[in-house]
N, C-alpha and C positions, 0 to 999 in steps of 0.2 A: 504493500500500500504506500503511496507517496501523495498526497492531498495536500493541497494551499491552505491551510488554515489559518496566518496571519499575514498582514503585514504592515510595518510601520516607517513613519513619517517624523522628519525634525522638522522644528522651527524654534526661530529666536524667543518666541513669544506665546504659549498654551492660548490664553485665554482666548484671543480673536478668532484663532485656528478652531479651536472647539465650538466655539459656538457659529460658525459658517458650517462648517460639517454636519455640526445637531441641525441648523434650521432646511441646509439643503437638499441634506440626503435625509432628513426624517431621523435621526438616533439619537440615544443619551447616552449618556456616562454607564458604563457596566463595572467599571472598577478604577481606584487606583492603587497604588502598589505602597506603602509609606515606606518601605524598605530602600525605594528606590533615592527617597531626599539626600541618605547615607551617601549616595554617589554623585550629588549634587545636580536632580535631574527632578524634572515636576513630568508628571504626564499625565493621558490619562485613553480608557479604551473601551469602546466602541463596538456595537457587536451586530454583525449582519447576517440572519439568519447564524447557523452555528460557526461561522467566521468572525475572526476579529480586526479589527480597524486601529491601531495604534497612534498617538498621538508621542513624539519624545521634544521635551527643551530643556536647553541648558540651564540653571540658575545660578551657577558659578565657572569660575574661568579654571579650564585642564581638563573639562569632559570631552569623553570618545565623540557625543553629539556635538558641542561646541567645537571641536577642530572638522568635523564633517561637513558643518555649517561653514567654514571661513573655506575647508578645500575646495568647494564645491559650487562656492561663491553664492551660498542663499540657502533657503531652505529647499525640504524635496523628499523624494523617497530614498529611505533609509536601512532597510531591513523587509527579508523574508521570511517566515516560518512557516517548514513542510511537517507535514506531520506522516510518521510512518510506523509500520507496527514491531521493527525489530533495530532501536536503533544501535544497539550495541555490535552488529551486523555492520551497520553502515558508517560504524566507527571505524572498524577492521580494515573494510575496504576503503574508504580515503584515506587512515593515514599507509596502507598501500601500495596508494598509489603515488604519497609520497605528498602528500595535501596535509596539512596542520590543525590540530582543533586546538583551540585558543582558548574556550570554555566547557565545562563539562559539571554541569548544576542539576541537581533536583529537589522537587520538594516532595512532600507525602505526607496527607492531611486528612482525617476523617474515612479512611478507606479507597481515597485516591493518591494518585502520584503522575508526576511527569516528570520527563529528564531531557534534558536537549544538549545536543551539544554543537556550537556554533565553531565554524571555517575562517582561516584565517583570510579577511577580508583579500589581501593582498595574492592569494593562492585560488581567489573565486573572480572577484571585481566585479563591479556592479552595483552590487549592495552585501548586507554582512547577511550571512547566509544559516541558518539555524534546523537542524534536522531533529527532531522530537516525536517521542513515544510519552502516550498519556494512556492511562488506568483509570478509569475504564477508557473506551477511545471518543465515549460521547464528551468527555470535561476536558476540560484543560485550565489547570491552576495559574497557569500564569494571569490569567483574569481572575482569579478566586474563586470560590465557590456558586455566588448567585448569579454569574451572568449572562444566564439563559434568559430569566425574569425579566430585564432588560433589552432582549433583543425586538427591534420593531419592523413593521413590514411592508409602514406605507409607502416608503419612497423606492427605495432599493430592498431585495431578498436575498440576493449572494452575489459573489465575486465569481468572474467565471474567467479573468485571463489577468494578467500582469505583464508590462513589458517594459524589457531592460533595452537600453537604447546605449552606444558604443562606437568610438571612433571605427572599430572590428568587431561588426554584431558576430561573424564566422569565429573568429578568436574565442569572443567570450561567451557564445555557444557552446564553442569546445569546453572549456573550464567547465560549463556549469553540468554539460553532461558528465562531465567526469563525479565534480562531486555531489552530482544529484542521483548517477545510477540508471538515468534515462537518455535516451538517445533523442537528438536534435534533431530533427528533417525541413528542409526547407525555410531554417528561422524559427521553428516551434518548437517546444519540448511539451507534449504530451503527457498528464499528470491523471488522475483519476477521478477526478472534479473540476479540472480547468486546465488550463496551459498558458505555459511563460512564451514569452515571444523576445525575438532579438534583433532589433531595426538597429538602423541608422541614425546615431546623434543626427539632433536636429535643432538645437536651440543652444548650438557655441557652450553646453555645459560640461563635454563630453561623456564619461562612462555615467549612469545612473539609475535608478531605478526610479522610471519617469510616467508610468500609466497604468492606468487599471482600469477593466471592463464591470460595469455592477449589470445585473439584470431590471431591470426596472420594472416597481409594480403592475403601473399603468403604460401600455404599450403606445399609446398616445405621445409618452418622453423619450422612446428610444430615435440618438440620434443625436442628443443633449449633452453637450461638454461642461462639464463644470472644473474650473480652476481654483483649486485650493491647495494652501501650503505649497505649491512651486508643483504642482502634479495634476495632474488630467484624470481624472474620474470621466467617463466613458458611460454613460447609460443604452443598453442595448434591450 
């Protein structure tokens, strides 16, 4: 199993970013994490159908976000999270194949647990890359326990593609099939719920994680570009 289940966005600034997102795409707040202040970071997430929408910003100077923000020249997409069912499997094979994991975290709380462990940006490129197994595979703790309660379904219902845009969409194709375990055809990687794509920069920012497809409740809006936090939200 390989499924898109997150993905997240920086900006300088939560609060404007959050509430463009709650009023556009229909969502609230499903969690925030207080563990994460420790690392000098506010955010907060967003739940679309049983997907999540991440918000990150910096609140102090030497976050991994704050230097993402000044490389990158502004805010934008930030982070992937696949979700799979053997990730200790998929640890084997990338480092392997000679790929790095940088992180390797879990939690386990009331009879669930997740563990993820995240690529070392520089060995993926694009965006920071996270492969995780959750218990049971309906939850996922990185949002907490209630953030189903939270998911709404007026505007948008799920996320059905992501696309990484690249001075060499072919290059970092290749990387990502490597540490994803899926094979790229024609720009696509084919996932089990949705698919990554890999175009051509296109906005002088070069490598990034720059767009994402939602399905739209009302087929009335498919067609509809929304620009938020330096990223394209896609209504289909």
């Amino acid at each position: 199993m390989m499924r898109l289940r997150q993905i997240a966005l920086v900006t300088p600034e939560l609060r404007p970013v959050e509430q463009a997102i709650c009023d556009q795409l229909g969502l609230e707040v499903c969690y925030r994490d207080p563990g994460l202040a420790h690392f000098g970071l506010r955010h907060g997430l967003y739940a679309i159908g049983d997907q999540l929408l991440e918000v990150v910003a910096p609140k102090q100077p030497g976050t991994t976000a704050g230097r993402f923000l000044e490389r990158r020249g502004g805010e934008g997409g930030y982070m992937i999270l696949l979700q799979t069912d053997d990730v200790e499997h998929h640890k084997a094979r990338v480092e392997n194949a000679g790929m790095r994991v940088v992180h390797d975290g879990e939690i386990k709380q009331h009879g669930s647990a997740i563990r993820g462990i995240h690529l070392h940006p520089k060995d993926v490129g694009g965006a920071i890359l996270s492969l995780d197994q959750a218990e049971p595979q309906e939850s996922w703790l990185w949002a907490g326990h209630d953030w189903q309660y939270h998911s709404l379904d007026s505007v948008v219902t799920d996320m059905v593609a992501v696309e990484i845009q690249a001075d060499d969409p072919d290059a970092m194709g290749a990387r990502w099939a490597k540490a994803v375990g899926r094979p790229v055809s024609e720009g696509v990687m084919a996932l089990d719920d949705a698919e990554i794509r890999f175009v051509q920069a296109r906005d002088g920012r070069g490598d990034g994680l720059a767009a994402a497809d939602l399905r739209a409740k009302d087929r009335a809006r498919a067609g509809e570009i929304l620009n938020l936090c330096g990223f394209q939200f896609r209504l289909i």
